[in-house]
N, C-alpha and C positions, 0 to 999 in steps of 0.2 A: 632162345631163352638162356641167358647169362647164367652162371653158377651162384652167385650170391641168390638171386634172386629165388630158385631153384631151394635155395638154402633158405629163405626166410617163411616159406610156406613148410617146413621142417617141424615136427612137436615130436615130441617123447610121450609115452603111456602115461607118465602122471602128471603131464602138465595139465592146469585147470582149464577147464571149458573156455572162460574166458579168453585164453590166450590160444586155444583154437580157431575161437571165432576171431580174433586178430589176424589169426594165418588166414583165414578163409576170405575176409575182409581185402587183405593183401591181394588174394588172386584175383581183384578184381571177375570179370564175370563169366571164370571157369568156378568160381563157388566150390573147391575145394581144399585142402589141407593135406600134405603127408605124414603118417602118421609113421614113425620111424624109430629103429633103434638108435644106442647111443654111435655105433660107428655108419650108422645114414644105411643101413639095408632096409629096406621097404617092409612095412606090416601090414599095413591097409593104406586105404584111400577115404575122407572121411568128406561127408558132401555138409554144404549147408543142411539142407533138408533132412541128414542123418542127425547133428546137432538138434533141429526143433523137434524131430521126433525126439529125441531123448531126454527132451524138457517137458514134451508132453507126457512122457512116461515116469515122471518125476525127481530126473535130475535137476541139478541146479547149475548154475555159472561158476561153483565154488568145486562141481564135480571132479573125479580125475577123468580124463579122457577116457583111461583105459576100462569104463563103467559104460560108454557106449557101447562099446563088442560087444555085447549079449542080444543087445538092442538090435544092430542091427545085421546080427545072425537071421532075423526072421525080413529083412527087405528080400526083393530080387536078385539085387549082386550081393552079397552077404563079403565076398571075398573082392580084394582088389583084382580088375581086368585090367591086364597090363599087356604089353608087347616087347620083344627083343629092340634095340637101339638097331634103326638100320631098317626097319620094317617100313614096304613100302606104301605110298600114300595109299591105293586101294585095297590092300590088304586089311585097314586100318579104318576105313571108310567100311566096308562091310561087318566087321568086329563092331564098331560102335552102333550101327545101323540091327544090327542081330543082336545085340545085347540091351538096346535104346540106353547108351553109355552118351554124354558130350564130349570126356575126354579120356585119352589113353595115357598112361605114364610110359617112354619107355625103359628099360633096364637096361643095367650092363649088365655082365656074368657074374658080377657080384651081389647084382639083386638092390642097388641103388640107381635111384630115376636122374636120369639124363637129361630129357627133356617130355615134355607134357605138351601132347596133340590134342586140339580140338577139335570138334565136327568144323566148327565155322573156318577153322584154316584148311576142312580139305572139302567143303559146300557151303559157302556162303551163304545163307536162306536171310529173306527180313524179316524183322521182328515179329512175333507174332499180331495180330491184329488188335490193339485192347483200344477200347475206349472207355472216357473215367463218367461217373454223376457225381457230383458233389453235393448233400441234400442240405439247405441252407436257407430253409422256413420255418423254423422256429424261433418265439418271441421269445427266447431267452428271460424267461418271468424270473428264474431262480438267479440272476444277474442284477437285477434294476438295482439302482437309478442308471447302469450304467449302460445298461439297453435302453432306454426311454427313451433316446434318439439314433441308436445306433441297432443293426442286429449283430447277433452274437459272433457269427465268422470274421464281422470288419474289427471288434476288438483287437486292439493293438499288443503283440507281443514283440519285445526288442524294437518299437516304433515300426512294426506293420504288421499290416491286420493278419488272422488266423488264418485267414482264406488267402492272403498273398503267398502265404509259406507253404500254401498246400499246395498251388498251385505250379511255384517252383520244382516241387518234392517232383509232382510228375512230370514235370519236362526235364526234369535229372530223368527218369523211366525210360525217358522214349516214347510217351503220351502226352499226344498235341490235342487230340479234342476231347472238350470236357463239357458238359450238361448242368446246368445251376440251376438249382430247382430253388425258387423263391415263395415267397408270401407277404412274411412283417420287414415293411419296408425298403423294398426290392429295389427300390432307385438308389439307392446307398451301395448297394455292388454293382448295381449297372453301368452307374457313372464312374465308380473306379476302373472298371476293369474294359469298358464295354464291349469290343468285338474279341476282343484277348488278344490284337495284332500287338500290341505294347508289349508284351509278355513271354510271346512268342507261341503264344496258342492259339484255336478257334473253341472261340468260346459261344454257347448259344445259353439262354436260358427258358426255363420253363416255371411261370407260373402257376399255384393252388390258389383256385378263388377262393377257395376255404381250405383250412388247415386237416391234412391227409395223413396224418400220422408219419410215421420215419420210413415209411416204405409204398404210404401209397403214390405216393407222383412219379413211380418209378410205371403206375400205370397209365400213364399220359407220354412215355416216352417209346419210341420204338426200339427196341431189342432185339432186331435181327442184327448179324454179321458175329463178328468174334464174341471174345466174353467182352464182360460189364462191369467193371470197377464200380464198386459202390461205398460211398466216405459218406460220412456224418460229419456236419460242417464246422463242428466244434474241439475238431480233434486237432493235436497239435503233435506230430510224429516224425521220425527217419526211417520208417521202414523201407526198404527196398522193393517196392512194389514190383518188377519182375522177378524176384527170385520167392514171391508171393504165387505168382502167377505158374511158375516153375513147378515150385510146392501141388500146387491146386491139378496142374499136369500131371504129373509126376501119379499125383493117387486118383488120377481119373475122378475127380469128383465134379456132379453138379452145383453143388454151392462148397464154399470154402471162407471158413469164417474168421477171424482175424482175433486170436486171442491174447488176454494179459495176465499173466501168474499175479496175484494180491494174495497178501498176508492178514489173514482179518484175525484180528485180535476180539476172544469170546472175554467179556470183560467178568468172570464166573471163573469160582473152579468147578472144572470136569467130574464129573463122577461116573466112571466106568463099573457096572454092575452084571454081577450074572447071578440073575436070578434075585434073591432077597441080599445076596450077600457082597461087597464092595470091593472090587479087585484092583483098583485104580483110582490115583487123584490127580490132574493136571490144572494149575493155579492159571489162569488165564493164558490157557494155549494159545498158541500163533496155530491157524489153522490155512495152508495154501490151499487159495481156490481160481479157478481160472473166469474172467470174466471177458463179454463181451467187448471186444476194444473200438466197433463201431464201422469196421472195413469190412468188406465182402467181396467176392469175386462170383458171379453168376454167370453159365453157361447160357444160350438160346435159348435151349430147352427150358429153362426156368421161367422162361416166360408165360407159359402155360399155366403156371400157378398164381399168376399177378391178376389182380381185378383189374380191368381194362376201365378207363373212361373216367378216374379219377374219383375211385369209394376209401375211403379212411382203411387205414391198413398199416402195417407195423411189420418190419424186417423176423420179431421172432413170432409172427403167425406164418411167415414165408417158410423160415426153418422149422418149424413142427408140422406144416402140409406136407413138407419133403421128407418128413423124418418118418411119416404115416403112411405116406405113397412108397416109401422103401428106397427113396433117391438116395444116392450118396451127399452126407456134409461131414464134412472136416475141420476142426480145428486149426490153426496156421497161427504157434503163436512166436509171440512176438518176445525177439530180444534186443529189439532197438530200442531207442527212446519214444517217449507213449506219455502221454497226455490228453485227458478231457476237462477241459476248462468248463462244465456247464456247471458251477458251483466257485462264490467266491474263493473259499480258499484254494481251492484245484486250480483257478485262473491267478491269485496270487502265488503259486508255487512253482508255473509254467515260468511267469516273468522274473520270478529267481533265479529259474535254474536255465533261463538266457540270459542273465547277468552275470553266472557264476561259470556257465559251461559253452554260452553259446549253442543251445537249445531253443527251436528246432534247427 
């Protein structure tokens, strides 16, 4: 591991979140950041997963970094797990294994990293096991005319359809087979994509002879082996789907749900009251709320709670059965690019911001 390189995963306590999640981006898929003084002595170690917690706890992108520390005082490693330079590979293989760390920084005596060990450079393991559904039976009504012969996933963004780019997204992941649940007009992705050799995937699909809502033809599918990517066919997104899956490890959870910060403007002024008397006025608050972004990650076990055999059924009756049986669900949100085209404007603003950004 070069020095420069070493040095570009490098922040300072007030640099913005943003340009953390740049470093973090950099490290490619050790998904961490040094977080460091200005002469490069080590303060922490700063993970992906540390950043979305801290979105979820209501920082922003504009944040300073040094507004994480608080945050994740209350994780597992709270404090950077580091090792001496020179520390041999099994010394270093057990530390990460007893700590369930993936990477170690080492030091020199002056308490700056020399170089950054991974699990995978000293146990190579494969991927964990995921495979994807992509649910993509809905008659997109809130679209016509521009569905009347087309369904909503083949909509074209940047001249190819929504479901082309989704499709890529996961064989960027490391996920080769995927599941296409259809209905309105199912020949239209069949024939494009058919067996997914084109593409580089194995592609199957699964027909609703009538319309199952967003979750039920997840009960015509079998759900044994690893977890279960679950997309909604209408999204248009960068997220990194293993460092999703990471996430969803990481806090042991049975479902894990894919969220998106929105700004919803109350078009009202505020009136904060105590009692008869008026303590506050706020002229049409920005108010952040998190919304569903339409991605899931399901363990096995999840499958216990799915109607089998194909009964109408909806993704948030699946997360309030779990939330009621006391399963774990989590939040996973999202600081990538995020898009739901099921509305014209939301689909005219997708094809914007692939003309202006190269989106998705």
């Amino acid at each position: 591991m070069n020095p420069p390189f070493l040095k570009s995963l490098q922040i300072g306590l007030d640099a913005p979140l943003r340009e953390l999640v740049a470093c973090i981006d950099r490290s490619g898929r050790m998904s961490i950041a040094i977080l460091a003084e200005e002469d490069g002595r080590l303060i922490n170690v700063i993970t992906d997963g540390d950043v979305r917690r801290g979105l979820l706890a209501g920082l922003t992108l504009d944040s300073p970094t040094r507004d994480l520390l608080p945050i994740k005082k209350s994780m597992p490693n709270p404090e950077a797990i580091t090792a001496p330079a020179g520390t041999n590979p099994a010394k270093l293989l057990r530390l990460m294994q007893a700590r369930h760390i993936r990477q170690v920084p080492l030091l020199n005596a002056e308490r700056r990293v020399v170089e950054i060990v991974s699990l995978s450079d000293l146990l190579p393991q494969p991927p964990q096991d995921l495979s994807a559904v992509i649910m993509a039976g809905g008659f997109g009504t809130r679209l016509r005319p521009m569905t009347d012969d087309l369904p909503k996933p083949m909509l074209p963004v940047g001249g190819r359809p929504v479901l082309e780019w989704m499709v890529d997204l996961l064989r960027a992941a490391g996920i080769y087979r995927v599941k296409v649940t259809t209905h309105y007009l199912p020949e239209k992705i069949m024939d494009h994509f058919g067996n997914g050799s084109a593409f580089g995937m194995e592609m199957e699909y699964v027909n609703e002879d009538e319309p199952l809502g967003t979750g039920g033809a997840l009960g015509l599918i079998d759900g044994s082996g690893g977890p279960l990517l679950v997309i909604n066919g209408d999204v248009v997104t960068k997220v990194d789907f293993r460092r999703m899956l990471d996430f969803h490890l990481e806090n042991e959870a049975d479902m894990t749900v894919a969220v998106n910060l929105r700004q919803m403007e109350v078009p009202f002024g505020v009136v904060e009251c105590d009692g008869p008397r008026i303590k506050a006025l706020q002229e049409k608050p920005r108010l952040p709320m998190l919304v569903n972004a339409g991605i899931y990650l399901l363990q096995p076990s999840v499958q216990a709670y799915i109607p089998r055999g194909g009964e109408r059924f909806n993704m948030t009756d699946l997360i309030q059965w779990l939330l009621d049986a006391g399963r774990s669900v989590v939040g996973f949100p999202i600081r990538e690019y995020w898009a739901d085209i099921g509305q014209h404007d939301a689909y005219t603003r997708a094809q914007e911001d692939h003309a202006r950004d190269g989106a998705p």
